[in-house]
ZADRENBA-431362 format. One record per residue: residue in three letters; x, y, z of N, C-alpha, C in turn. Coordinates in steps of 0.2 Angstrom, whole numbers, plus 5000, padded with zeros to 4 digits. Atoms other than C-alpha are relative to their C-alpha. Example, Ala and Ser with C-alpha at 12.3 -4.5 7.8 and 13.67 -1.06 7.14 Angstrom:
<recs>
residuo, n_x, n_y, n_z, ca_x, ca_y, ca_z, c_x, c_y, c_z
ALA, 5004, 4994, 5000, 5062, 4978, 5039, 5004, 5006, 5000
SER, 4996, 4994, 4999, 5068, 4995, 5036, 4996, 5005, 5003
</recs>
This chain:
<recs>
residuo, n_x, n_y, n_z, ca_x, ca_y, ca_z, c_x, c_y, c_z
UNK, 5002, 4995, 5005, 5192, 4719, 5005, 5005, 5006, 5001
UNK, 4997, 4996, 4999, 5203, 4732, 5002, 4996, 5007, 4997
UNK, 5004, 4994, 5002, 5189, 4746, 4996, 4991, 4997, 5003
UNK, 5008, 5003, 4996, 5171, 4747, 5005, 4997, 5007, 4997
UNK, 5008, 4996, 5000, 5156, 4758, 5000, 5001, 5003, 4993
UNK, 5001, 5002, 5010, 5152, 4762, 4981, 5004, 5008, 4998
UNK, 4993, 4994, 5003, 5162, 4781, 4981, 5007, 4998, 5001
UNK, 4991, 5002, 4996, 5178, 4772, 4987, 5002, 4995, 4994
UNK, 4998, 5004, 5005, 5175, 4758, 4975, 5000, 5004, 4992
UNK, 5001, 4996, 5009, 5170, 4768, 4959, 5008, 5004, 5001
UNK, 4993, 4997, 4999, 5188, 4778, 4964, 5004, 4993, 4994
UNK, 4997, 5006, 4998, 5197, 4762, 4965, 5000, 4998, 4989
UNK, 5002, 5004, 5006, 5190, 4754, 4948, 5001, 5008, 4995
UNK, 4998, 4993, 5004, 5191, 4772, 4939, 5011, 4999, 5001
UNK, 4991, 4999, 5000, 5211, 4772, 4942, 5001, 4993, 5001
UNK, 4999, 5007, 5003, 5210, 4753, 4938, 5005, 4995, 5006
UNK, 4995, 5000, 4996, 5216, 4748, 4955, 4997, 4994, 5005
UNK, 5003, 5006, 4995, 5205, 4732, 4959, 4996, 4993, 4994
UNK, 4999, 5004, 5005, 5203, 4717, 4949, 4991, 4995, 5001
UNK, 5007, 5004, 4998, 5185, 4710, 4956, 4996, 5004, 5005
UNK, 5005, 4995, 4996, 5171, 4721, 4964, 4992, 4997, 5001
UNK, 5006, 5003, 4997, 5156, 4714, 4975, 4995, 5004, 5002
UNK, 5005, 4996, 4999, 5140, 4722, 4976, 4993, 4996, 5003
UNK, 5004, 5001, 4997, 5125, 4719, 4987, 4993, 4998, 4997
UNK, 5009, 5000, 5004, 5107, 4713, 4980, 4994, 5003, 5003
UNK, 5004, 4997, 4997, 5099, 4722, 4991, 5000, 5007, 4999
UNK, 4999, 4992, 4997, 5105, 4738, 4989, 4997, 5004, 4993
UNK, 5004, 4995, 5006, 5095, 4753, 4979, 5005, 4999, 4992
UNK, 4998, 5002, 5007, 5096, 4747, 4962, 5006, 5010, 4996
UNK, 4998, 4995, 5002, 5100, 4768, 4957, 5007, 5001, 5004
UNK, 4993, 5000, 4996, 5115, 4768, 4970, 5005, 4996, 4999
UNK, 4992, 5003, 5004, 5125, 4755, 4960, 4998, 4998, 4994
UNK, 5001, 5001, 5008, 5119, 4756, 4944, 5007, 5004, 4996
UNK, 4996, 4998, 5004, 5132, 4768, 4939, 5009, 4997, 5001
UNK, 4994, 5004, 4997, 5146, 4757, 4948, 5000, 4993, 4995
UNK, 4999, 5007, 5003, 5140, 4742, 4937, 5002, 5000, 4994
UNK, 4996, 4997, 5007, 5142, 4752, 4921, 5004, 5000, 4999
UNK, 4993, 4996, 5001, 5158, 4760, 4925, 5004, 4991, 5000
UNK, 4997, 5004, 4998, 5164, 4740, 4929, 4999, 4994, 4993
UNK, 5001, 5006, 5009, 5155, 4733, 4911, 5004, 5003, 4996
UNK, 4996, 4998, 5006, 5166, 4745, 4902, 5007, 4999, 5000
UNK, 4992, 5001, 4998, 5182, 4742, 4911, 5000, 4992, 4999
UNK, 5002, 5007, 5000, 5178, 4724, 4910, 5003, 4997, 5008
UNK, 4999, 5002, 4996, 5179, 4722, 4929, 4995, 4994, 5003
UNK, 5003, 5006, 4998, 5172, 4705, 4937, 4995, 5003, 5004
UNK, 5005, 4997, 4994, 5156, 4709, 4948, 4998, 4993, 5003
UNK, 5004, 5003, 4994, 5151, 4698, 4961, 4993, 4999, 5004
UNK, 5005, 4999, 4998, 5134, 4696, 4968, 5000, 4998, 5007
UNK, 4999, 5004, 4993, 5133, 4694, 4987, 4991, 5003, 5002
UNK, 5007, 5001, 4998, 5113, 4692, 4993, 4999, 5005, 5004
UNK, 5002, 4996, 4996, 5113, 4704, 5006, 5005, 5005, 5002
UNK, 4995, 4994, 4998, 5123, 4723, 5012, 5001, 4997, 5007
UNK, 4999, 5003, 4993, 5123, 4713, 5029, 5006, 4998, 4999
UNK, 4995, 5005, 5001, 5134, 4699, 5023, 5006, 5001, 4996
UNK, 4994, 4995, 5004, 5145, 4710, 5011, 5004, 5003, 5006
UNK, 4996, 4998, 4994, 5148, 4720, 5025, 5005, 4995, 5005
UNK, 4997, 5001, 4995, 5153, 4707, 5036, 5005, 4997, 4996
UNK, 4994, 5003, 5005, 5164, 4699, 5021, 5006, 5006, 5000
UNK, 4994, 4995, 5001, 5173, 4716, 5020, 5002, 5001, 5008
UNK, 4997, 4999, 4994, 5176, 4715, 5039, 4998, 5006, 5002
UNK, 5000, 4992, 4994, 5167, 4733, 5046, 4993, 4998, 5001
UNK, 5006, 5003, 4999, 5153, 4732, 5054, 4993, 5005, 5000
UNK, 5005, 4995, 5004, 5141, 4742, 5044, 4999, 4996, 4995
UNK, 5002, 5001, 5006, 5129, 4736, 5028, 5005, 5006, 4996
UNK, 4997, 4997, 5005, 5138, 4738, 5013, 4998, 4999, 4993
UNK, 5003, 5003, 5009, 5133, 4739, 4994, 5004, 5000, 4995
UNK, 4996, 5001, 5003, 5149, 4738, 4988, 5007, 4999, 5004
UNK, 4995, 5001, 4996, 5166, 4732, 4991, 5005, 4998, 4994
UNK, 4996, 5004, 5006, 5182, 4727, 4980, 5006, 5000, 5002
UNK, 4991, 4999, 4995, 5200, 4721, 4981, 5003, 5000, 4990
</recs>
């Protein structure tokens, strides 16, 4: 992944600089609600990964993560 944690990806997708964005189902619906918007407008691809565990270890660092994108 080359973007991790939902201010890094909201960047990234604002300056249109990532073509698919993964988001955690576990993580506070109000902490990526406005990351799911900004990505239905732009008509970026959203990903669903089951848990911030497994996102995280998808993105390679070893923290929960509730978003991620390349």
């Amino acid at each position: 992944m080359k973007y991790v944690g939902v201010k890094q990806v909201i960047k990234a997708v604002e300056n249109d600089e990532v073509s698919t964005v993964y988001v955690g189902d576990d993580a506070e619906p109000h902490v990526i609600a406005p990351l799911l918007k900004l990505c239905e407008e732009k008509n970026i691809e959203v990903k669903h990964i089951v848990t911030m565990e497994a996102l995280g270890e998808m993105a390679k660092v070893d923290v929960k993560s509730a978003a991620a994108a390349e």
